[in-house]
Backbone as JSON, one array per atom type, in Angstrom:
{
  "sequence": "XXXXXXXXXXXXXXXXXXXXXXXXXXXXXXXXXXXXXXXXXXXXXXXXXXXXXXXXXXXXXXXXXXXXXXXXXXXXXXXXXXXXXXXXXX",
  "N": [[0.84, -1.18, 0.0], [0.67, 2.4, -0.31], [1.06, 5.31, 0.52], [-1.03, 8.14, -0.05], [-1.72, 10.8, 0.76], [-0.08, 13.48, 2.53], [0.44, 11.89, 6.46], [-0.5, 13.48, 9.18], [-0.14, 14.44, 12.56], [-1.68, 15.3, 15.7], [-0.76, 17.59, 15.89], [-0.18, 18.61, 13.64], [2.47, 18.05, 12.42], [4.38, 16.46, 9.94], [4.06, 12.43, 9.9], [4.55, 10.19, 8.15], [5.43, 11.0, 4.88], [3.42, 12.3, 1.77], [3.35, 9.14, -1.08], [4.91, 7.09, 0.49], [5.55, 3.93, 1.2], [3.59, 1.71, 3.12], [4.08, -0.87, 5.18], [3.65, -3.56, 7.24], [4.99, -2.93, 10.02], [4.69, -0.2, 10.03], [2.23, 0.46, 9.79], [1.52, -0.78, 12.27], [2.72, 0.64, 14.02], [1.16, 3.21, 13.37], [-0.89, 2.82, 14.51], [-0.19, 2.65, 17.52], [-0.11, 5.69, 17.35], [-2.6, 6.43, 17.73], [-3.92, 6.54, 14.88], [-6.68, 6.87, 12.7], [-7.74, 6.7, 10.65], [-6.14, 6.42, 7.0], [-5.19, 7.7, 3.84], [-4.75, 5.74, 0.99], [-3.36, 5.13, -1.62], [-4.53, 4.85, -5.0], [-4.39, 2.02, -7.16], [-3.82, 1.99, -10.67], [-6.34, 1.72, -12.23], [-8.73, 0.27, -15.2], [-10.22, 1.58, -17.58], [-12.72, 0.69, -18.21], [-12.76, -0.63, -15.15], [-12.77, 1.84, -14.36], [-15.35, 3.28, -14.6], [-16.94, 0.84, -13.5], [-16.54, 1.02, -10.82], [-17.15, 3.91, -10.19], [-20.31, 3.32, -11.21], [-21.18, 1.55, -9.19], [-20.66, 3.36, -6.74], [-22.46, 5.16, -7.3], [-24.64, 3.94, -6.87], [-24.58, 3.02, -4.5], [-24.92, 5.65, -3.37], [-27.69, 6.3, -4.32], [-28.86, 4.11, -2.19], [-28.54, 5.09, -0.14], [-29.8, 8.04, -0.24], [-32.67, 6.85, -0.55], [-35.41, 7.43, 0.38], [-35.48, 10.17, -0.71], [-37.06, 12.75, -2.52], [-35.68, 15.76, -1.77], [-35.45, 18.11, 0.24], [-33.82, 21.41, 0.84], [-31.51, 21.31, 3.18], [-30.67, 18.76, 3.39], [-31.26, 18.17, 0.42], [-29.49, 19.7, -0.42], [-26.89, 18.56, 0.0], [-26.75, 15.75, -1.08], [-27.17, 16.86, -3.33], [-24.45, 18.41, -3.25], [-22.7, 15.94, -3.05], [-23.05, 14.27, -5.75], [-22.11, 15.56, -7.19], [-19.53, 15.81, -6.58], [-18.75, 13.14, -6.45], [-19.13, 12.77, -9.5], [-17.3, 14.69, -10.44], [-15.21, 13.79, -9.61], [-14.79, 11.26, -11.28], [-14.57, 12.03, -13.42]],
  "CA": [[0.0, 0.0, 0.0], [1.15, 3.54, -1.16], [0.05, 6.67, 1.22], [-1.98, 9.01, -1.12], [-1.68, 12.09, 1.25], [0.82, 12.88, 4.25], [-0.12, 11.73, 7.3], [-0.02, 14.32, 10.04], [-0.07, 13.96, 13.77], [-2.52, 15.79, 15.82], [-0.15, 18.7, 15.88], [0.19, 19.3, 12.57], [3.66, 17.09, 12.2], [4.38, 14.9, 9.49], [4.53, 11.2, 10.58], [4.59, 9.89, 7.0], [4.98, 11.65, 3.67], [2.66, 11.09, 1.19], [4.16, 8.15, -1.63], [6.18, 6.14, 1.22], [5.15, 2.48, 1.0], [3.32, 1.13, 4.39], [4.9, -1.69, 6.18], [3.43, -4.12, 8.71], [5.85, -2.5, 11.53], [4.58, 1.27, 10.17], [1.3, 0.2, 10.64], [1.52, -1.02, 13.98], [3.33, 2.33, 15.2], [0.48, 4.09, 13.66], [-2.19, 2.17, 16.12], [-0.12, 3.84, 18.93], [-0.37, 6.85, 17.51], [-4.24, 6.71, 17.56], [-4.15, 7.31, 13.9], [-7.8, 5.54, 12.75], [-7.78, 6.09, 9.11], [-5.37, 7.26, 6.27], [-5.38, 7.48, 2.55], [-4.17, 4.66, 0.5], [-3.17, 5.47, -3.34], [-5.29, 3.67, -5.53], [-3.44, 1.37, -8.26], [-4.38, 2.17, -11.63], [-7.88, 1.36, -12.79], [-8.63, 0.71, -16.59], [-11.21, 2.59, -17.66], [-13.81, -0.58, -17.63], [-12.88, -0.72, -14.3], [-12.96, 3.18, -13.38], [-16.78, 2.95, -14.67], [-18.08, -0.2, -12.55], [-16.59, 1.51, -9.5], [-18.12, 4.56, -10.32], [-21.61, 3.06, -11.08], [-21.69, 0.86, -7.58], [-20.71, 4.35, -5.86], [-23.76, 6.03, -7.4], [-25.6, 2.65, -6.7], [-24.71, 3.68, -2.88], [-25.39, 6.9, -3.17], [-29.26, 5.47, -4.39], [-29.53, 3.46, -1.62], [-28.35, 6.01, 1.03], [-31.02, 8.93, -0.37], [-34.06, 6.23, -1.17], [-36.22, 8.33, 1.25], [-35.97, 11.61, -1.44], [-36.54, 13.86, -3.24], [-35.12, 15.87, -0.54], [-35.14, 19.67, 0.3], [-33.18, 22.24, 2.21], [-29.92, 20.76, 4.05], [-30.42, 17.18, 3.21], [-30.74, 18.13, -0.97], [-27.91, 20.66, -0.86], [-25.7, 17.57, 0.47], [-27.23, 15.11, -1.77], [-26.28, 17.57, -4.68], [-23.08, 17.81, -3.43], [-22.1, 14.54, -2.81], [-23.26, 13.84, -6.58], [-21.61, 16.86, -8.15], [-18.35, 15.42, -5.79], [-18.47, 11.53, -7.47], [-19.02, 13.11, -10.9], [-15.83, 15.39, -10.96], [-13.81, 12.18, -9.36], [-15.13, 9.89, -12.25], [-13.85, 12.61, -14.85]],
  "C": [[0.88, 1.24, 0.0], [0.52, 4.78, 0.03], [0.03, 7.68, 0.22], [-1.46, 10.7, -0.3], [-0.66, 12.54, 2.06], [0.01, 13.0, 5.33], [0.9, 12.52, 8.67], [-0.77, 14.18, 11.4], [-1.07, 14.75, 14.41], [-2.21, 17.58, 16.33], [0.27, 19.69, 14.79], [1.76, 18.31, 12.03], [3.53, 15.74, 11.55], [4.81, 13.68, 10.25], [4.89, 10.74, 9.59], [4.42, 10.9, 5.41], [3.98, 10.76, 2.8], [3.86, 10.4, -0.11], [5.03, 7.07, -0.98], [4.94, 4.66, 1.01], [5.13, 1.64, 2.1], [3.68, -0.39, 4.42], [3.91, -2.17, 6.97], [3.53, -3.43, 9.97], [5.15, -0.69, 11.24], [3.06, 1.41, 10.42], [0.53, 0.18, 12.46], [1.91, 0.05, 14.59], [2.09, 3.2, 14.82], [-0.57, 4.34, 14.99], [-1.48, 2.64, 16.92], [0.1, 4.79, 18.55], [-1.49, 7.74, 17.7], [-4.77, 7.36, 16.25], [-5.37, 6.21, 13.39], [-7.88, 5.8, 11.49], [-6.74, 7.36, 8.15], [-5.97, 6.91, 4.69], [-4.62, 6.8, 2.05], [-4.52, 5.43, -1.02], [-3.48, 4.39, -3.86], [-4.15, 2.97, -6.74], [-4.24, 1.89, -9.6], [-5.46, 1.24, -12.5], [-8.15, 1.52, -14.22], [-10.05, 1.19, -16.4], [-12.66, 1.47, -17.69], [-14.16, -0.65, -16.15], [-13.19, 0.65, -13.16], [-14.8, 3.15, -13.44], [-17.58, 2.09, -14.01], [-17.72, 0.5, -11.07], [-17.43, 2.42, -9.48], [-19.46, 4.63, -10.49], [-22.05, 2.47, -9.86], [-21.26, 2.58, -6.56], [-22.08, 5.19, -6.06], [-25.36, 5.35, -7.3], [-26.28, 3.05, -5.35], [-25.55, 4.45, -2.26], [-27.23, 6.68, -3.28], [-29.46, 5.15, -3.39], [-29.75, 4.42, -0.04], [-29.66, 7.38, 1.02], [-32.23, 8.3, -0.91], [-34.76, 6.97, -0.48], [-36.78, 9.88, 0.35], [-37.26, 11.27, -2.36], [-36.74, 14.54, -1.91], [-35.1, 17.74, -0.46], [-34.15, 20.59, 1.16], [-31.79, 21.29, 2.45], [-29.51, 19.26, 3.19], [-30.1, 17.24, 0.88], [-29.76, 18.43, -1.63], [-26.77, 19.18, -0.31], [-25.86, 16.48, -0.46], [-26.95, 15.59, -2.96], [-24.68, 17.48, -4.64], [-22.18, 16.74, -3.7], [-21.91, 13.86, -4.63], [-22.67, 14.18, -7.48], [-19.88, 15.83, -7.96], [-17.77, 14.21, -7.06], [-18.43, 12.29, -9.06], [-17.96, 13.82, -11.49], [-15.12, 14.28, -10.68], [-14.2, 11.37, -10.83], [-14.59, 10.56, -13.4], [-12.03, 12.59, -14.78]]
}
């Protein structure tokens, strides 16, 4: 696994740049650092495969707003979120 971003401490202090290549042992030091989730760099996706991810994310997204059509707070986030996946998928 690949870190996507750098991972910074709760001070602001890198612990990891991003591109270094996680380890078992760098793992385990994170868990005592109370770090609970980082970014992992994705491997390269052919374009078959960028499209089925992208359709099961907007599958999600379906199953998460079945309750709409939605107004106020909940639509403006529901737009976003949709606007969000649609620039990632370009």
């Amino acid at each position: 696994m690949t870190l996507a971003d750098d991972l910074l401490d709760k001070q602001g202090h890198v612990l990891l740049p991003a591109g270094v290549t996680l380890t078992a042992g760098m793992l385990k030091s994170l868990a005592q650092h109370s770090v609970q989730q980082l970014s992992i760099a994705q491997e390269g996706m052919s374009e078959q495969e960028q499209t089925v991810d992208y359709q099961k994310k907007l599958d999600r997204l379906a199953i998460l707003f079945r309750q709409g059509p939605y107004e106020g707070p909940t639509g403006t986030l529901q737009e976003y979120i949709y606007n969000y996946r649609r620039a990632e998928a370009e």
